[in-house]
Structure formats: structure tokens, C-alpha cells
C-alpha positions in Angstrom: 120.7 113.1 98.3 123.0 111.3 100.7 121.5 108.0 99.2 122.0 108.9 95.6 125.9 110.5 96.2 127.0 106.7 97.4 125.4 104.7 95.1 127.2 106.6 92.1 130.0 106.9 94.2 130.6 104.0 96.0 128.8 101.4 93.8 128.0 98.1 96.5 127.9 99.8 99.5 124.4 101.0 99.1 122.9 99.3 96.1 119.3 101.1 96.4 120.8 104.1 97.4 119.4 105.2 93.5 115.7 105.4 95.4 116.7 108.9 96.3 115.4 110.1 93.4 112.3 108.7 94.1 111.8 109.9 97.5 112.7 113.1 96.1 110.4 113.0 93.3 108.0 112.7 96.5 108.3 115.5 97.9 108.9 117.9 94.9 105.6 116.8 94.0 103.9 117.4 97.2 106.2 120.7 97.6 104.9 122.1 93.9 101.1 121.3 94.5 101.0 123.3 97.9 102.3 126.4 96.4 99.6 125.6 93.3 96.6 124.6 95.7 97.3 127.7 98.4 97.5 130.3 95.7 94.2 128.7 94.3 92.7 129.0 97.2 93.5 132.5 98.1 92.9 134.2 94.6 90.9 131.3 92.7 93.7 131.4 90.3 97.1 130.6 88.9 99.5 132.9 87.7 101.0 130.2 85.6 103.9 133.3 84.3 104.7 133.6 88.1 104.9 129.8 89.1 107.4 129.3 85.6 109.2 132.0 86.3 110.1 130.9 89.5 110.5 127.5 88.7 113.1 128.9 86.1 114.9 131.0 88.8 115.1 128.2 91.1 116.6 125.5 88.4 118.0 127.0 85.4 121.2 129.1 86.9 122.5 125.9 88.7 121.9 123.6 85.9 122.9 125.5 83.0 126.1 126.5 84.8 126.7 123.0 85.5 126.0 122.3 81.7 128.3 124.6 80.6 131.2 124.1 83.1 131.2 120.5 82.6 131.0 120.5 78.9 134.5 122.9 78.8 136.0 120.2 81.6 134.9 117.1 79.1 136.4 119.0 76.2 139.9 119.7 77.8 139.9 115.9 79.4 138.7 114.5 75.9 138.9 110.9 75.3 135.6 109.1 76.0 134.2 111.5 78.9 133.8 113.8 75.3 131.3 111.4 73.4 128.7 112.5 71.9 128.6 116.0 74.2 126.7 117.7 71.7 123.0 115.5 72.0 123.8 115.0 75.8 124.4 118.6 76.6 121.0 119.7 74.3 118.8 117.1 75.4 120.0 118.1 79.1 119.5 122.0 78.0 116.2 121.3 76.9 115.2 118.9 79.8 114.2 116.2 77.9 117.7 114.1 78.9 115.2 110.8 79.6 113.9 110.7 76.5 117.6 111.4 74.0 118.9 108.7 76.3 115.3 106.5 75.3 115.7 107.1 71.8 119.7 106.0 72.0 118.9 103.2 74.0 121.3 104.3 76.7 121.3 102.5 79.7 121.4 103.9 83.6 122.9 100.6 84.5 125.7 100.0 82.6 128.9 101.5 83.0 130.4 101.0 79.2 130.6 104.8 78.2 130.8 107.5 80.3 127.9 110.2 79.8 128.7 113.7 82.1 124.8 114.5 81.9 123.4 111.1 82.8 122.1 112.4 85.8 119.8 115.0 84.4 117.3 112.6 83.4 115.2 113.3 86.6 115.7 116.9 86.1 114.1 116.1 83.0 111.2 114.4 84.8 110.6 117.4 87.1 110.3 120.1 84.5 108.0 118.4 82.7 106.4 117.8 85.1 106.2 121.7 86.1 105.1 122.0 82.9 101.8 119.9 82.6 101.0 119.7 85.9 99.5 123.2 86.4 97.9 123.2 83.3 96.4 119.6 84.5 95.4 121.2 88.1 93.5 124.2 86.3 91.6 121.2 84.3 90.7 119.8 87.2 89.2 122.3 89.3 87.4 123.4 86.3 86.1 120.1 85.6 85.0 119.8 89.4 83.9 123.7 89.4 80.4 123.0 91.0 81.7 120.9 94.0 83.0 122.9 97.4 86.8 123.7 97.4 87.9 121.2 99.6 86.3 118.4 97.5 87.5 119.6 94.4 90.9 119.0 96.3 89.8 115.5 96.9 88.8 114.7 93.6 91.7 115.8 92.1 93.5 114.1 94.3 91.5 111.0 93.0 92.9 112.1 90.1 96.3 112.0 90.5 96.3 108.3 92.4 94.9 107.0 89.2 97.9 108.4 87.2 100.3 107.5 89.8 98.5 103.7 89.6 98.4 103.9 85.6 102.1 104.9 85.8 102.6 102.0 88.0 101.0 99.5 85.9 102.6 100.6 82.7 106.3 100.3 84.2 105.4 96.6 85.5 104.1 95.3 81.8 106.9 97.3 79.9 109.7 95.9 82.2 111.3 92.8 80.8 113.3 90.6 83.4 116.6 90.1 81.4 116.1 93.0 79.5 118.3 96.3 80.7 114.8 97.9 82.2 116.3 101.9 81.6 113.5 102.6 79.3 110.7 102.3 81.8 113.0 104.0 84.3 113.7 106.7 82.4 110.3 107.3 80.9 108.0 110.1 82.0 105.1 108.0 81.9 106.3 104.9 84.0 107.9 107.1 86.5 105.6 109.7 87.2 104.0 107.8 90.0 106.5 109.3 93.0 105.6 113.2 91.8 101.9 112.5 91.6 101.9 110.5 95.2 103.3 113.5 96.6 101.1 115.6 94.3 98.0 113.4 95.7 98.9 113.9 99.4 99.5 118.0 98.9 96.0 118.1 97.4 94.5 116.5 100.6 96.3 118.1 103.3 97.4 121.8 102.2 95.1 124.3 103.5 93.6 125.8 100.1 94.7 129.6 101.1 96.9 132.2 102.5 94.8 132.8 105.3 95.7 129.9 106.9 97.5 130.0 109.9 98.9 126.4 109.5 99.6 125.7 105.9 99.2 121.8 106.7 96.5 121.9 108.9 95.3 118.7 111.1 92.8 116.8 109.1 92.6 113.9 111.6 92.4 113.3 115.3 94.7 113.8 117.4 95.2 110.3 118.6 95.1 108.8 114.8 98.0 111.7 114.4 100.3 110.2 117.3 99.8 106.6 115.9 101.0 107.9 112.8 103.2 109.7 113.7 104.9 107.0 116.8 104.4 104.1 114.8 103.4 104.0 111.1 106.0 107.1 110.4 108.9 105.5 111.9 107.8 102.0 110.5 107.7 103.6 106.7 110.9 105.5 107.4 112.7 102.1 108.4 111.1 100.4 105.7 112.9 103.4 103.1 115.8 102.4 105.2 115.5 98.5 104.5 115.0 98.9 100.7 118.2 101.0 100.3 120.0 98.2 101.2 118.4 95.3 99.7 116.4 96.6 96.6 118.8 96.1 93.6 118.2 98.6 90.7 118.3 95.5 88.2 115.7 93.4 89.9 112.3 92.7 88.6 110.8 93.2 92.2 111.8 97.2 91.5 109.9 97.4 88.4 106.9 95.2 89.4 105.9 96.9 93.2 109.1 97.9 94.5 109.5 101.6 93.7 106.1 102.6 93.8 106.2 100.4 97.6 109.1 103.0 98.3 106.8 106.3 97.4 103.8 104.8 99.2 106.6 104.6 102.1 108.0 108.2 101.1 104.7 109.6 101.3 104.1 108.5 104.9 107.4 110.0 106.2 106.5 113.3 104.2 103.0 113.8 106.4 104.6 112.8 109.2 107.3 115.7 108.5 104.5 118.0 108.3 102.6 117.0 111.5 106.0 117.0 113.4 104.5 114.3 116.0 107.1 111.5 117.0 110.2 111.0 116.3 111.1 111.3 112.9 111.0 115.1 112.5 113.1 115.6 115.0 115.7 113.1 113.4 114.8 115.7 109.8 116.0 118.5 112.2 119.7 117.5 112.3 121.7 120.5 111.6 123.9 118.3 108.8 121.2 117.1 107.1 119.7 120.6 106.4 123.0 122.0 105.5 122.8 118.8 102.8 119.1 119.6 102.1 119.7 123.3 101.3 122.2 122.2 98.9 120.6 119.0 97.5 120.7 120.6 93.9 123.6 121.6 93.1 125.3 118.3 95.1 123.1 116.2 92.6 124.4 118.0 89.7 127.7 118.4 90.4 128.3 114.8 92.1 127.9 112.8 88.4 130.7 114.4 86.2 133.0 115.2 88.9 132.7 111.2 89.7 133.9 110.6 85.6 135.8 113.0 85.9 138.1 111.7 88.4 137.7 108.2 87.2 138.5 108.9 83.9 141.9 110.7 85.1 142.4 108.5 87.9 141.8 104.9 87.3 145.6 104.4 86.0 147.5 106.1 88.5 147.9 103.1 90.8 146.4 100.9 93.2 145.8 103.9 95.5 144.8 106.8 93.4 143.1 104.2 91.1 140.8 102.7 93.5 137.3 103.1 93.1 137.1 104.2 97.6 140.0 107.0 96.2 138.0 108.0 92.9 134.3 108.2 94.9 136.2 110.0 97.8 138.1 112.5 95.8 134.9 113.1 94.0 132.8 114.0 96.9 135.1 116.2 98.5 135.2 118.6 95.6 131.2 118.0 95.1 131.3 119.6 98.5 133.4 122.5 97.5 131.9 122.9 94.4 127.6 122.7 96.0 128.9 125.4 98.6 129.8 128.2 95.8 127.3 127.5 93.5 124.6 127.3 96.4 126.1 130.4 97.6 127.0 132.4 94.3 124.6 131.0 91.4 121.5 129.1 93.3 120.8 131.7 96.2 121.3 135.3 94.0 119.4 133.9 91.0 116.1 132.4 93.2 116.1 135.4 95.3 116.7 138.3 92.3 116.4 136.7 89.6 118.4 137.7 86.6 118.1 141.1 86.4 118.7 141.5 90.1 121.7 139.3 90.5 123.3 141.4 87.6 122.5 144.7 89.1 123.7 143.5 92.4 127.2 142.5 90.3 127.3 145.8 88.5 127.2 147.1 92.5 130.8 146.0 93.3 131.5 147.7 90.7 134.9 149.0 92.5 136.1 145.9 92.9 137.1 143.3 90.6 134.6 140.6 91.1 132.9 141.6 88.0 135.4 142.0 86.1 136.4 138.2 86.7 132.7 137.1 86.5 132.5 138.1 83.2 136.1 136.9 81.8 135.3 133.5 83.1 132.0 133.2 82.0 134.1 134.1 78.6 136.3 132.1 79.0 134.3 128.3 79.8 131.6 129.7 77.3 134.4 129.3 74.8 136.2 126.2 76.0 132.6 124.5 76.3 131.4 125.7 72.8 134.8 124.2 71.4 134.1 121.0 73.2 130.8 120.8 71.9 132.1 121.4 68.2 134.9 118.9 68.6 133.0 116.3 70.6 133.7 112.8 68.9 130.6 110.8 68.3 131.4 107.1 69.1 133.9 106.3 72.1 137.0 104.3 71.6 135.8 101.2 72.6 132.8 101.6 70.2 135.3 102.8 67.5 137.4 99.7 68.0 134.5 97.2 68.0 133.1 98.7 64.8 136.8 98.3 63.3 136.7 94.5 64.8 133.2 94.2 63.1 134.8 94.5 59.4 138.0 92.6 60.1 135.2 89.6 61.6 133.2 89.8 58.5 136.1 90.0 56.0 137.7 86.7 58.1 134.2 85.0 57.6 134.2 85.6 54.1 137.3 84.7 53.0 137.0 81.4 55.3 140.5 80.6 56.5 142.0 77.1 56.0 142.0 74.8 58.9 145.3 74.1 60.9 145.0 71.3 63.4 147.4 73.3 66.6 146.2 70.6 69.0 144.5 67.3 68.8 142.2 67.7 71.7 140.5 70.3 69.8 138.5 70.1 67.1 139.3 72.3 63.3 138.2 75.7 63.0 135.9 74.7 60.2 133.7 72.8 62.8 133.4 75.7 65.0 130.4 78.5 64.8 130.8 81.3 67.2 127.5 83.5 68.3 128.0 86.0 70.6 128.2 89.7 71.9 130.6 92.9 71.9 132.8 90.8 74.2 133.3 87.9 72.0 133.5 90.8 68.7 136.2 92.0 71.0 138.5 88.9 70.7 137.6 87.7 67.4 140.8 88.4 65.6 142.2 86.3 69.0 139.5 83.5 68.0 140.2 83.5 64.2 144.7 82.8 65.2 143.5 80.3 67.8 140.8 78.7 64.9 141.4 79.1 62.2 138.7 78.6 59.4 136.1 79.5 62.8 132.9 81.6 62.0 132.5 84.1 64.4 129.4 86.4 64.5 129.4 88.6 67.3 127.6 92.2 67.7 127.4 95.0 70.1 124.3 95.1 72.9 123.4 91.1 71.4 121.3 89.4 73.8 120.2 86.2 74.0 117.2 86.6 72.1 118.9 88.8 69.5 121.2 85.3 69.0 118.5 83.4 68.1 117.3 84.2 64.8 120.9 84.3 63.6 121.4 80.7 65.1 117.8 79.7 63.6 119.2 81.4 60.2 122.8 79.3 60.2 121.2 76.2 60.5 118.3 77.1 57.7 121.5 77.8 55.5 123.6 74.2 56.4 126.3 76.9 57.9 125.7 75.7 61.5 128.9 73.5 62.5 129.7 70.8 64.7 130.7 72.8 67.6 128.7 75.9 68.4 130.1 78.7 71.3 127.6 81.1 72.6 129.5 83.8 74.2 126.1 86.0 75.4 125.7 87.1 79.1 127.1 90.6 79.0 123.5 91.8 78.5 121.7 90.3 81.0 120.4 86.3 81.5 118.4 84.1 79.2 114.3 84.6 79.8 112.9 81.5 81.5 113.3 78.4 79.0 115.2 80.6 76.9 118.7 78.3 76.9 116.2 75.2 76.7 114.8 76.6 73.6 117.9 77.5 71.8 120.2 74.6 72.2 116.8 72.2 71.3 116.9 74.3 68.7 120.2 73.1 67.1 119.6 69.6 67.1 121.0 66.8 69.0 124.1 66.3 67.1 125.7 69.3 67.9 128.0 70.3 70.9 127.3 73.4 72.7 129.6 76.0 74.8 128.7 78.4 77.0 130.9 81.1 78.1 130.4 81.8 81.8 130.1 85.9 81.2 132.3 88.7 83.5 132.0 91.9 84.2 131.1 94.3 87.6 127.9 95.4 85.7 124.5 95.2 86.6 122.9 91.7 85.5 126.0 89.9 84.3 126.7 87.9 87.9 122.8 87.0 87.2 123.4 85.7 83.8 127.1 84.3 84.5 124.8 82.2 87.9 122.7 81.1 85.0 124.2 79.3 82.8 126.4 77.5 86.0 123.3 76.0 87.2 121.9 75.3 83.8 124.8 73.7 82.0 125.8 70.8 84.0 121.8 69.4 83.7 122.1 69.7 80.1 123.5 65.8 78.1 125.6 68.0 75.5 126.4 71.7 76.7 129.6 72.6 78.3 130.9 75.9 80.1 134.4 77.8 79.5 135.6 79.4 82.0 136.1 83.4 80.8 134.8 84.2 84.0 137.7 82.5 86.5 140.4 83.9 84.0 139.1 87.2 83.4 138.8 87.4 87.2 142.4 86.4 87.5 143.5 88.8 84.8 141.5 92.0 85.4 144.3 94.0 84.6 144.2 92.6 81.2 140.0 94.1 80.5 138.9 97.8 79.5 138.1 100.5 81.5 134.9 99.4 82.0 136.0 95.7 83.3 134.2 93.7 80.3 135.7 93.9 77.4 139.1 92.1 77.2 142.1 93.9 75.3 145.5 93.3 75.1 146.8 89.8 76.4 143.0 89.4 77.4 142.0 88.8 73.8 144.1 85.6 74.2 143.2 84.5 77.3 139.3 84.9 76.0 140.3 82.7 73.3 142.0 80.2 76.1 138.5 80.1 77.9 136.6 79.0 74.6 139.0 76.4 73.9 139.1 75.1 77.5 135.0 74.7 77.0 135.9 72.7 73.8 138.4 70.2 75.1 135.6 69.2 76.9 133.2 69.3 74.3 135.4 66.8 72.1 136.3 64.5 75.2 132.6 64.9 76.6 134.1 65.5 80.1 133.2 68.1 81.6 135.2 70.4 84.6 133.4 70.3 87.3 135.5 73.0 89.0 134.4 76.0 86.6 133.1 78.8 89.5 132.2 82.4 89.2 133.3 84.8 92.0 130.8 87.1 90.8 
């Protein structure tokens, strides 16, 4: 939990700290199958209304009250923390957050528009997996219903490594280097494989009954125990320690081995919890850390939209208050305050009474006025978060604006503006095409009064490969000009011989520019690294420099510190026409960095 709180909140400091969801995924999984393969054992059944039920108790108070609590604080904020409230806070409801934010082609890694129920994808994940997984395990030891009990635990445990392997394989061939990789992250089937590992090891070491006296009993020697548990325990637990610090959420070494190397490692610490032999448990025993533990799920739902919450009404009250170390500490103090009372009043009376307990315990203090209150304020955010919900606007303001730029682009491009020579080192606006993404749709009106008689053509989310057909279908038409600026990047690098491809593409005749890409997002350094080392190699491709000016000017970008507004526009427009001088005079600056 600790892992997950810093990487939201403090961005660089711990750039794998995301892999706590994967270690959690661990144990849940290993927790859930204990309970199924102990009350199997004991009765040769499962009450499947008994384990929902609980489930329910243990995970709907906390996260519907989060729901609704956040949804009333989005409303009264308003503004882009508001967007789209309505799908976010029914897919989240309904615990099928991954797979809304699949089908919207949302991404975990970009920071563009703010989404108060990002987090509950893995929520998501766990309930379906609470779900299925039951009715799975009953398959199983009916399929395997002639073997002994303990080998019926093995071979369902066979079972589950094969999914976990499947699930492992499937995220490696979906993932795309270059390509935003959130839809095998989010996806149930390419992330299942931490819950089954820990599913897998619960079905080989839990005792299959109540009558146990150990509910883990030893399954191995002694002396193979205290190897594990003095050496390969502490060695795994390092190694979790190691990838938290270098394993970047972006990287195709996550997707391809890395997270399911970080389960494998999760599942090794998890047994050696259970054997206590070593040191590692003892390290687990740390009074803090079980005060975090016990209230691990309400910190992870409550960290998320109290960290866009402050952000959103921070980030312009100075250099202080608006720092991203004031924003991520002023969030996790009140996550603190806020995990204490809802561990305390919502997550502990629900899981213990359930519903109809918790209200008859209310109804109790009856004297006092703590009902009273309950009920007016569970009026009163019921109302402000259905009103919020109602009033929720549908595209953010940054969306709303590059929609508007959109129209303005493609009226520009059809009424073709006639060229003004402003400057003799650079060449006509009718010699100029323009390809590029949201950043360049963002300045276009700046391009068109710096150009004019330019074609511009740049679309949200464009990466390099969706510029390539409109390139291949410009030059098909005669339309494709002298001078041609590619202003991609924003959406991750080029595949391998992708740049190669694309500038052969156009013929030798023509001049290329590449904008050197900015931004703090995930992939953009990559892609901004890129085209710097590519560029210089090439005989007729030049670079301008957005990425030194924006840096300069960052002031002078949007919220999320990519899209240029205001004086930016212009100085977006400077970069391109910096990368042309060069292109006419066919000298190039060898001093255009990146301090990405």
C-alpha cells in the first residue's frame, strides 16, 4: 500500500511503486483460496451465499461510500475532476472499472484528464475474480473427484499455474512497445496471473480443514524451510525491493517477464510469512506496518481522488502550495484521516454486522445524536453526488478546446490562406504540410498566423503509425509539400524502423522536421531521446526545438504540462520555424538537447 500511495503521490521517487497492486493481487488470491480450500475440506462444500456475502460485507461499505463521497466532492469542485462522472462512477459501482476504461481507451499512464475512480480498476479485477473463482474451484474438485483430497489440491493448483502462465503469455503478445500498454494492464485476462499465483500456492500449502491445528502446515523439511526462509525469502523480498525502484510502468521488460517475475517473487515472501522462519516475518511484524495493513483498503481508495482533488485546487496557488511535494503531502495527510474513520466507522461495523447489524447498533444510540447526523449526511452527499452525476460534463476542457481547434484547422485548410513571405529564411506557407498530434492541433491557429497558406492536420491520441496513412494519402493526392513537420511524440516513440520507413516514404526531394516532443508523461522522454539520436544520421531531416523552449516556458503549458496555451501557442510555432531555417539553409543546430 505504502508502494502504491508514493507512486501516485509522489510520481519519480518510486517509479515501480505501481507493483503494489501486484503483490497485493498475491496475496488476496492466496488469502481467498484458504478460506475456499479449508471450508472444503471440513464440510466437502462451499456455501457460495456465505463466501459473497462476506466478500460483500468486507468491500462494498468502503467502496460505495468512497463512490458516493467523491462523486458529491467532484461535483462541488467541477471543472475537469467532473468529466464524465456518470460512466466512471457506474463502471466503478459495478466493478467492471478496467474494462469502461478498455472500451474508452483510457490510459493508467497518462496524466491528460483527471478520472476520481481510476484507481478502482483493480477492485475491479478482485471481484471478478471472487466471482469466478469459486465457481472454477467447485469445477475442479469435481473434475478431479476420484483422486485423494490433497491431490485434488495439487491438480488444481496445476490448474491455476497454467492460467496464471496463459495470462502471462497473452499480456507479452498483446503489449506493443510504443504503444500506451493500459489495455493489457487493465485487462482481466492479462492480469490475472498475480491472484492465481497466490491462488496456486494456497491450494498447495493450506491444510484442507478446520481440524487443523496449523492452518499452513509444514509440507517440507525442516532444513529446506530455514533455507527458504534465511535465504531465498529475503533474496525475493530484496528483489520486490530492487524492482520498485527500477521497473518503469512504461517499459516493455514489465509487460514481457517483469510483473509476473515480481508475483513469482511475491509468492516466495508470502510462504515465508506463513512459515515465520528468518527474518522477514519479523520485519512484517512492525507495529506501523500493521496499523497500514489493517487499513490498506480504505488508504487505497481514498488516496486517488483526494490526490486530484488537491491538485486540481492547488496547482495555482503558488510555488509552495502548488508544488507537486505540497499537493502529494497534503493529500496523504488527509488520506490518513480519512482511512482512520472509515476503517473505524464504515469497514469495521459493516465486516463484523453486516448491514442489518450496523443499523441496529446505530438505532442503539438512539439518545444521542449520532443518528440523527448519520442519516442527514448520508442525505445530504446522496443528493450533492446524484446532482454531480446529473450535471457531470462529458468532455474536459482541454478536449473541448481541441475539438473547437479541430474545426477552426479544417476550415483554415479549406479555405487555403494566401502566402505572406514574413521572413526570407523561411520558406511560404504553401510549401509547408504539418502532420501531427493534439499538441500540434493545439497551436494550429498559432501555425496558420506564423504560415500562412500551411496545411496543418493534427488529431487527438495520433501516433506515429496513425500519421502514416494520412502522409501516404497526401502524397497519393499531389497535396504533400516541399517542407513536411511531423509534430508526433506525445504518444509514445516510433516502432523500430518506423521513422526510416516514413521519411523514405516521402521521397528524396522533400525536407523533413521533427519536433523534439515535451511533456512529464510516461513515454514522451523515450520518444523526445528518439528522434535526437535519429535525426542528425538522417541526409534531409531536421529537429525544432519545442522541447528546450517548452522547458524554458513551462508556465506557458496546460495543466497537464503538454499542451501549450496562451503565449505557448507561439512559442510552439517559434520551435517549428527554428527546425525550418534549418531546413531551407540545410544547416543544422547541433545544440538542440532535451532535459527530459
Amino acid at each position: 500500500m505504502v508502494a502504491v500511495v508514493i507512486y501516485h503521490l509522489f510520481g519519480d521517487l518510486l517509479p515501480g511503486g505501481y507493483l503494489g497492486v501486484d503483490i497485493f493481487f498475491v496475496l488476496s488470491g492466496f488469502l481467498i483460496t484458504s478460506l475456499l480450500v479449508r471450508e472444503y475440506g471440513a464440510s466437502g462444500r462451499i456455501s457460495l451465499r456465505r463466501f459473497w456475502t462476506r466478500r460483500v460485507r468486507r468491500i462494498l461499505p468502503a467502496a460505495i461510500t468512497v463512490l458516493v463521497v467523491t462523486t458529491a466532492v467532484a461535483g462541488l469542485i467541477g471543472g475537469d475532476v467532473a468529466v464524465k462522472l456518470w460512466r466512471q462512477f457506474a463502471g466503478s459501482a459495478l466493478f467492471v472499472n478496467n474494462w469502461v476504461q478498455i472500451a474508452s481507451s483510457e490510459s493508467y499512464f497518462a496524466d491528460t484528464t483527471p478520472r476520481v475512480f481510476m484507481h478502482y480498476w483493480s477492485l475491479a479485477i478482485e471481484e471478478q475474480f471472487y466471482v469466478l473463482w469459486p465457481l472454477l474451484f467447485l469445477v475442479m474438485m469435481w473434475a478431479f473427484r476420484k483422486r485423494p483430497l490433497r491431490s485434488r489440491m495439487w491438480a488444481s493448483a496445476g490448474v491455476a499455474a497454467a492460467l496464471a502462465l496463459a495470462s502471462t503469455v497473452a499480456m507479452g503478445l498483446l503489449f506493443q512497445s510504443g504503444v500506451d500498454p493500459s489495455r493489457v494492464y487493465f485487462g482481466s485476462d492479462t492480469h490475472a496471473f498475480g491472484i492465481l499465483a497466490g491462488a496456486g500456492l494456497a491450494l498447495v500449502v493450506t491444510a484442507p480443514g478446520t481440524f487443523e491445528d496449523d492452518s499452513w502446515p509444514r509440507i517440507l523439511s525442516p532444513r529446506v524451510n530455514a533455507i527458504l526462509g534465511w535465504l531465498l525469502a529475503p533474496a525475493a523480498f530484496v528483489g520486490l525491493m530492487v524492482l520498485l525502484f527500477v521497473l518503469g510502468d512504461t517499459a516493455e521488460a514489465t509487460y514481457r517477464g517483469g510483473l509476473f517475475l515480481a508475483c513469482v517473487l511475491t509468492t516466495i515472501v508470502v510462504h515465508n510469512a506463513v512459515r515465520e522462519t528468518g527474518p522477514l516475518p519479523r520485519l512484517l511484524r512492525i507495529r506501523v506496518l500493521r496499523w497500514l495493513g489493517e487499513r490498506s483498503f480504505s488508504l487505497y481508495l481514498w488516496h486517488w481522488p483526494l490526490f486530484v482533488f488537491a491538485r486540481e485546487l492547488l496547482r495555482d496557488a503558488g510555488d509552495f502550495w502548488g508544488s507537486a511535494w505540497t499537493i502529494g503531502a497534503v493529500a496523504g495527510v488527509l488520506t490518513l484521516v480519512l482511512s482512520e474513520a472509515s476503517y473505524r466507522w464504515i469497514e469495521t461495523p459493516f465486516r463484523r454486522l453486516g448491514l442489518r447489524g450496523t443499523l441496529t447498533s446505530l438505532g442503539a444510540a438512539s439518545r444521542r445524536a449520532v443518528p440523527a447526523v448519520a442519516v442527514v449526511g448520508t442525505i445530504v452527499v446522496c443528493l450533492l453526488a446524484g446532482s454531480a452525476l446529473g450535471s457531470s460534463p462529458s468532455k474536459s476542457q482541454l478536449e473541448t478546446q481541441l475539438e473547437q481547434l479541430a474545426q477552426l484547422q479544417e476550415q483554415a485548410n479549406a479555405k487555403g490562406q494566401a502566402a505572406v513571405r514574413t521572413e526570407r529564411a523561411l520558406p511560404p506557407g504553401t510549401q509547408i504540410t504539418a502532420v501531427g498530434d493534439s499538441v500540434m492541433l493545439a497551436s494550429s491557429q498559432a501555425l496558420f498566423a506564423r504560415f500562412p497558406g500551411i496545411y496543418v492536420d493534427g488529431e487527438v491520441s495520433r501516433h506515429y503509425s496513425g500519421a502514416e496513412p494520412v502522409l501516404d494519402a497526401l502524397r497519393a493526392n499531389g497535396q504533400l509539400r516541399k517542407y513536411v513537420v511531423l509534430g508526433l511524440g506525445t504518444n509514445g516513440q516510433a516502432f523500430p524502423g518506423q521513422l526510416a520507413r516514413i521519411v523514405r516514404s516521402m521521397g528524396p526531394d522533400r525536407r523533413v522536421v521533427l519536433v523534439v516532443p515535451y511533456g512529464h508523461v510516461d513515454g514522451i522522454a523515450e520518444a523526445a531521446q528518439q528522434v535526437l539520436r535519429w535525426a542528425p544520421r538522417q541526409r534531409n531531416v531536421y529537429l525544432a526545438p519545442w522541447c528546450q523552449i517548452a522547458d524554458t516556458h513551462r508556465g506557458d503549458l496546460g495543466p497537464d504540462g503538454v499542451h501549450p496555451i496562451g503565449p505557448g501557442l507561439n512559442e510552439y510555432a517559434d520551435a517549428v520555424a527554428q527546425g525550418l531555417r534549418q531546413a531551407v539553409s540545410g544547416k543544422r543546430n547541433p545544440n538542440i538537447t532535451c532535459p527530459l
